[in-house]
N, C-alpha and C positions, 0 to 999 in steps of 0.2 A: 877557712871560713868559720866564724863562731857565731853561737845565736840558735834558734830551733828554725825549722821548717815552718813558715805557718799550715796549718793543717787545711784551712781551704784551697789553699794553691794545689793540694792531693785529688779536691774532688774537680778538677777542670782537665779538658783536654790533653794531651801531652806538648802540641806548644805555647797553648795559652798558658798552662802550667809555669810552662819556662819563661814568658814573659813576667807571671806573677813574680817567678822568684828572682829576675833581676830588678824587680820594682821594690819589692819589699825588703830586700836584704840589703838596699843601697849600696853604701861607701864598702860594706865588706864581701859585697855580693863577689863571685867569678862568670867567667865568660860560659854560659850553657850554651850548648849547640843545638841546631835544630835538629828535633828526630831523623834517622836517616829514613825514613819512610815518607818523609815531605818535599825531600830532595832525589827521586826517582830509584828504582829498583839499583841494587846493588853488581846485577845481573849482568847489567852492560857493559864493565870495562872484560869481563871473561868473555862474552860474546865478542866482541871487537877482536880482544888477542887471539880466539881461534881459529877467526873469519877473515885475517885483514890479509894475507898473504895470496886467496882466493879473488879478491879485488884487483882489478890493472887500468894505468889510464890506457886510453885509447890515442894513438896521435895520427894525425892522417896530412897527405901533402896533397896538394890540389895546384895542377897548372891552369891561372886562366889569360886570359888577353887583355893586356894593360889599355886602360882608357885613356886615349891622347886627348887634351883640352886646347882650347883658343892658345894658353900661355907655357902646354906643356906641364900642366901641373897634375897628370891624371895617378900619379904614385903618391901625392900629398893625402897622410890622413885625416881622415873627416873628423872635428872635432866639434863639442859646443861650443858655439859662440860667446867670448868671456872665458873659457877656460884658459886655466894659468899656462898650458903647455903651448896655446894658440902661436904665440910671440916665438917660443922656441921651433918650434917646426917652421914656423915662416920662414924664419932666418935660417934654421938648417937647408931646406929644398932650396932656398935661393943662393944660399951660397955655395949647392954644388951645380948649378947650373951657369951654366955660359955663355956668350953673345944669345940674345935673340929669347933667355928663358930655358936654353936647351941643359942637360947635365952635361957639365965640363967642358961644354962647349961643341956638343957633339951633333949631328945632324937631328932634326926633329923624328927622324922614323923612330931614333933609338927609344923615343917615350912610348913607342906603341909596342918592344918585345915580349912575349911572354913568361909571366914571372911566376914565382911557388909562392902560395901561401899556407899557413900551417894553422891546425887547429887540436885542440883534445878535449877530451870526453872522459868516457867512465866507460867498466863492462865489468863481467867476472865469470870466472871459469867454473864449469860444470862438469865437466869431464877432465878428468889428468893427463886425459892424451892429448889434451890443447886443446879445445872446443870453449868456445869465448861467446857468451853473448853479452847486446849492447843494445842500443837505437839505433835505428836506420839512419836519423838523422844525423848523427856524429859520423857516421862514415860516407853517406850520400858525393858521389863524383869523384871520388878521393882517388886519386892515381898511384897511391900508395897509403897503406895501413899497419903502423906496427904497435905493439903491447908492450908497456913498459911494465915490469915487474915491481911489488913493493920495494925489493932491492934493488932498483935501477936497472937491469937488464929489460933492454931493449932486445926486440925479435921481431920481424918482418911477418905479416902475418897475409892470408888469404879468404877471401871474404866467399863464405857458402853457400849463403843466401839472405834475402831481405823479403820484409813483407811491410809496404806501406801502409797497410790500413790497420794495422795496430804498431807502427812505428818501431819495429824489432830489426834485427839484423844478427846471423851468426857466423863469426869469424873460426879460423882454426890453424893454429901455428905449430912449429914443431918444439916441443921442448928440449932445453940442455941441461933438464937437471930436475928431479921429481917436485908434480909443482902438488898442493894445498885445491880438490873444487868443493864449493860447496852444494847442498842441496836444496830442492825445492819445497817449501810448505803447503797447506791448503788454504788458502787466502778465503776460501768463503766461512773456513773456522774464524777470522777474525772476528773483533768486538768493537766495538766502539769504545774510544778510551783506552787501548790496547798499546802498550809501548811498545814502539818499533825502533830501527836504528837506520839509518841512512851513512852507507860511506861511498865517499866519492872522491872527485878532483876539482872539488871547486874553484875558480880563477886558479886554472891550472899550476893550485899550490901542492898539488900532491895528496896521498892517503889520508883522508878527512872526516872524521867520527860524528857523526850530530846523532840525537835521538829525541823525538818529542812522542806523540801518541795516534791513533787512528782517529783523526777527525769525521772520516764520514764514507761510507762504500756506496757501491755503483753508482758514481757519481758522475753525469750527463754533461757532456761541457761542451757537445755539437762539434766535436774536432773530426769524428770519422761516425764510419754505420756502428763500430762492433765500440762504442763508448761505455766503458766501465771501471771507471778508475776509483782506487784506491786514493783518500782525497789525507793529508800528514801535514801537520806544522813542525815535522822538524827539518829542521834547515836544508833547503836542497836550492841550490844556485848554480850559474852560469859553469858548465864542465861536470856539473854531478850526474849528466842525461845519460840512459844504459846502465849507472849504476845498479847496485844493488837495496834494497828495504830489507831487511831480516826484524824476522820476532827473535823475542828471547831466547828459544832454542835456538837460534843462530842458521835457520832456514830461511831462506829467500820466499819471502811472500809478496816480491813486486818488483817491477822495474823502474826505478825514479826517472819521468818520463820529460814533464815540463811540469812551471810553475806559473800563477800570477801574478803578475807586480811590475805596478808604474816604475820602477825605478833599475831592472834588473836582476836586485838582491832580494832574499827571500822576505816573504814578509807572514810566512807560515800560513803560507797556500798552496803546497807542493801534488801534482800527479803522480800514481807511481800505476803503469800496466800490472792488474794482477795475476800472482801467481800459475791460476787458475786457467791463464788466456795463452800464459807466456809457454808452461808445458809446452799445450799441444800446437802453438806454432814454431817451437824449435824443435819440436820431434818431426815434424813435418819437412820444416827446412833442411836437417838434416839426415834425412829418409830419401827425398825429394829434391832439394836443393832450390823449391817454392812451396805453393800453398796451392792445395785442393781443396776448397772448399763447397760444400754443398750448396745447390741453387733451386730454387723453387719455380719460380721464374712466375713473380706477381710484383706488382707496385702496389705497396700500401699505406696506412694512414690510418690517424687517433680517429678512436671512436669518443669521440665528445659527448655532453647529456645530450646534445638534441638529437643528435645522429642514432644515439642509444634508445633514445625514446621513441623514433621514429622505425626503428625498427625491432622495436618491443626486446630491446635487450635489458634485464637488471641484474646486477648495476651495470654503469657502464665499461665494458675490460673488451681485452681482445685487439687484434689487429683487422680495419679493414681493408677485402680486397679491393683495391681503386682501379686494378685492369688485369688482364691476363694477357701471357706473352703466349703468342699462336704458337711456338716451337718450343718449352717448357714443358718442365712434369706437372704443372699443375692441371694444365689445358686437357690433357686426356686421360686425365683424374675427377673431371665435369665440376671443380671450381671455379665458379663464378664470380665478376665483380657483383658487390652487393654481400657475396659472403663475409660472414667476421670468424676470422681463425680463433677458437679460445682455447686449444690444447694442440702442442705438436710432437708428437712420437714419445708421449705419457708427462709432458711439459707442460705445467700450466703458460699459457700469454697473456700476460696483465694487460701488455701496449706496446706498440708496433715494433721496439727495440729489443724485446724479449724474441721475438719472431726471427728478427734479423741475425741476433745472436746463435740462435737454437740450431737455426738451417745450415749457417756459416759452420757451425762447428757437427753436423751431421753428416758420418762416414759417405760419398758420391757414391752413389750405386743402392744406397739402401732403400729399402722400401718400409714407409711409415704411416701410423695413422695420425691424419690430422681433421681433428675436430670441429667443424663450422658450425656457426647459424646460418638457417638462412630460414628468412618469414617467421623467426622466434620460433622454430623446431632445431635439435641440435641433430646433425648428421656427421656421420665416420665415413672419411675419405681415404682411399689407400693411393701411396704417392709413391714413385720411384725417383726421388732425389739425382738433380743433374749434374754438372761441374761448373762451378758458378766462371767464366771466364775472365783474365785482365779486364777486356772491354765493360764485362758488366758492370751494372752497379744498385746497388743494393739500395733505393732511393725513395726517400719520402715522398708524397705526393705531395703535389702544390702548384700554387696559379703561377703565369710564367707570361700570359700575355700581358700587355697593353694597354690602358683607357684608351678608345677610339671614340672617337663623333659620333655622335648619334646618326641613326638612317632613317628618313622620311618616303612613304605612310608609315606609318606602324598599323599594324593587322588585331596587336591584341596586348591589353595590359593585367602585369599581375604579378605579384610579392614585390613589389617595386623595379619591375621588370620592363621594358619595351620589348613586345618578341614579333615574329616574323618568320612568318617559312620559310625555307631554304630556297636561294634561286640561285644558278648560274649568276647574276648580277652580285648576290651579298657572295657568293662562294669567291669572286674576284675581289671583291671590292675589301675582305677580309684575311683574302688567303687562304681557305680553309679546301681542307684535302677533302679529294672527290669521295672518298673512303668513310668520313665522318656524317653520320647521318644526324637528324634532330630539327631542333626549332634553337636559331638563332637567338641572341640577345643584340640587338639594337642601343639599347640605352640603358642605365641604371641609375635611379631615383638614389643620389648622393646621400639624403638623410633616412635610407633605407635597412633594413640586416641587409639584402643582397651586396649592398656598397662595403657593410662592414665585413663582409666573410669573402671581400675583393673581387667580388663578381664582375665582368667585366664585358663592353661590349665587345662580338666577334667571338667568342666563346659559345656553344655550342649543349642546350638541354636535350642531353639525349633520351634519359628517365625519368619519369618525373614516380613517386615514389613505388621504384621497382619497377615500373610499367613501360613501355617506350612509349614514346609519342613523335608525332609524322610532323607535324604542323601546331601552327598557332595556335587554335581551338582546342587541339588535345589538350593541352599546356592549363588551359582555363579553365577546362573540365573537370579537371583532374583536381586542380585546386578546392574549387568551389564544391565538390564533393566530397573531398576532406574536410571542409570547414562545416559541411551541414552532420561529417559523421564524429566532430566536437577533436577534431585532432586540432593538438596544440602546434605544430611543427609539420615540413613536409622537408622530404628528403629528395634532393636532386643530383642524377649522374652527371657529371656535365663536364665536357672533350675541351680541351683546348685546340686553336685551327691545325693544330697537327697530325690531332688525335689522343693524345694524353689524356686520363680519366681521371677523376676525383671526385668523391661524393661533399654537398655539401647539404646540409640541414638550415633552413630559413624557417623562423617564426612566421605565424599566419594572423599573430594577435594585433 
């Protein structure tokens, strides 16, 4: 290269720098490279070599019962329409089958035996004595599960335990030969922007390297109660599920869980369970061989502005209570629906999902204080935490009835409401359990809030704000005295015919 530097390409960035100086120097310019600081931390191909031996696919075999069709064709795979292999599978299945459609001519039963299918995943070992975790889903039904080593050794493996509501699973094999586990990081130290690495078995091609950055944490994607994922665009696809996420120390700070995408492939929208979650359900699982987790035993729900305002809360935060279970620690701890939990055992609760989180991972047995409002004074409740059961479930509130016909008289109108006392006639004619007391809803005024916040008839006002009410009249009352004492909003308990509670907040404007 001959010629000087021009001297302004020194005062620019270092790769606008370099495009300067293949602009300027032209025909005698050389090839400059991009900084390596443009092109990702240097950090990852060491991370990868120390960590990739620690990584295993998952393969699992699954007997199920072969679907017989009209022609016999229940083994033919499902393909798109237009796809180039279409033609070739026709004429394969058809030409092992004989007189009648059957394979080689063999009686129709034979299309209904039951056949093995095979599938693989991802996992990585945490422990050297063979402790494997993964996703539930890679291994769900699997009548056999083995771990394939980065060296190809294969090993039969034993599944310890699963927990579907964060999608985990921990297997445990014997080794033949000292294996490589890695360790756990703190996933709430993460950053935004944060390079991570993803290795997996994508399209079951084997030990698979990607790395892009932390796009986004506790991120809500309505898949389960205890939703907090770690949200990555680097490459995580079909077979990566159970893998491993590590930071640049080469600590696992997530489990690559699922991904979004119309098309299969990644399109750098990847889940990964964090760190933080996965601990203490593989400590559990393998302590236990399931999960115990703590139960409170309430249904609750967002406290919205109006809900907030109506019951003098600022700002709006907190979970509220929508019902109380008669057999629960809460019940005889004097929590009430109406209350809003906004701290649970020195925990702030922003919104219902911080709540559901807290208790879930709060030791069974312990006793804690949790924080209500209730009537806009804040009160300390002391709670002896239960064992959240399979059966239970940790559930949002929410409408669940029906639009039904309206009922003729109507006794009484109001917030775009048709209500009515409760009789033996609407208790039938609705369904509604002998159990649930209040003033019915009859009808709702379609261009009304009550229509928009799904109010429905056959649904059941049991509060009207904080207050019960028997009948119709209460119901008006209550209203009409809220409006004369300038309240912008009124807050109602209100049972569905089962008895399920939810509070909803209507404008009175």
């Amino acid at each position: 290269m001959t010629g000087a530097i021009p001297a302004f390409c020194h005062r620019l960035r270092p790769v606008m720098a370099a495009i300067c100086l293949g602009v300027t120097l032209g025909a005698t310019s050389v090839l400059i490279s991009v900084p390596v600081s443009a092109r990702g931390p240097d950090g990852i191909a060491d991370v990868a070599e120390k960590v990739i031996d620690a990584v295993v696919n998952i393969s699992t075999s699954q007997t199920v019962e072969a679907k017989g069709g009209g022609e016999g064709r229940g083994a033919m795979p499902q393909l798109p329409p237009g796809s180039p292999f279409e033609e070739f599978f026709d004429d394969f299945f058809k030409n092992r089958r004989g007189p009648g459609g059957n394979p080689r001519g063999g009686d129709r039963g034979s299309d209904l035996q039951p056949r093995k299918t095979n599938s693989l995943g991802s996992g990585f070992i945490v422990d050297t004595s063979g402790i494997v975790v993964t996703n539930n889903h890679v291994i769900a039904d699997a009548d056999e599960i083995n771990v394939i080593m980065n060296d190809g050794t294969k090993i039969r493996a034993e599944l310890v335990g699963v927990d579907k509501k964060t999608d985990l699973a921990v297997l445990k094999f014997k080794p033949v030969k000292p294996l490589v586990a890695v360790k756990f990081g703190d996933s709430d130290k993460l950053r935004l922007g944060e390079w991570v690495i993803a290795i997996g078995n994508p399209f079951s091609l084997g030990g698979t390297v990607t790395a892009g950055i932390v796009s986004a944490r506790n991120r809500d994607i309505n898949s389960g109660p205890y939703d907090s994922y770690i949200q990555t665009d680097a490459a995580i696809n079909r077979g990566n599920s159970g893998g491993p996420l590590f930071n640049l120390d080469g600590e696992v700070i997530g489990v690559n869980t699922l991904i979004i995408s119309p098309s299969g492939g990644s399109i750098g929208i990847g889940f990964a369970v964090p760190s933080k979650t996965v601990v203490g359900v593989v400590d559990q699982l393998r302590q236990f061989g399931e999960l115990r987790r703590g139960w409170l035993g309430v249904r609750i729900q967002q406290v919205t502005d109006e809900i907030a305002e109506s019951l003098n809360i600022k700002p709006a935060r907190g979970a509220l209570i929508a019902g109380v279970e008669d057999k629960g620690p809460a019940k005889p701890a004097g929590i009430e629906p109406g209350d809003v939990v906004v701290k649970f055992d020195g925990k702030d609760i922003k919104e219902p999902k911080d709540l559901s989180r807290v208790v879930a991972d709060t030791a069974v047995g312990k006793e804690v204080d949790v924080v209500i409002i209730r009537k806009g004074a804040e009160e300390t409740r002391k709670v002896t935490l239960g064992r959240l059961e399979d059966g239970d479930k940790a559930v949002q509130a929410s409408a669940k009835t029906k639009e039904e016909p309206a009922e003729k008289p109507v006794t009484q109108k109001a917030l775009g409401l048709d209500l009515a006392t409760l009789s033996k006639d609407l208790r039938t004619r609705y369904k509604i359990k002998d159990s649930v007391k209040g003033v019915v809803i009859t009808s709702v005024d379609g261009t009304s809030d009550a229509a928009e916040k799904r109010l429905s008839a056959g649904e059941v006002i049991v509060e009207v704000a904080q207050e019960a009410v028997s009948n119709a009249a209460d119901v008006k009352k209550r209203v009409d005295q809220l409006k004369k004492d300038g309240k912008k909003s009124v807050l109602l308990l209100v049972a569905n015919a089962d008895g399920e509670l939810r509070f909803v907040a209507l404008s009175m404007q």
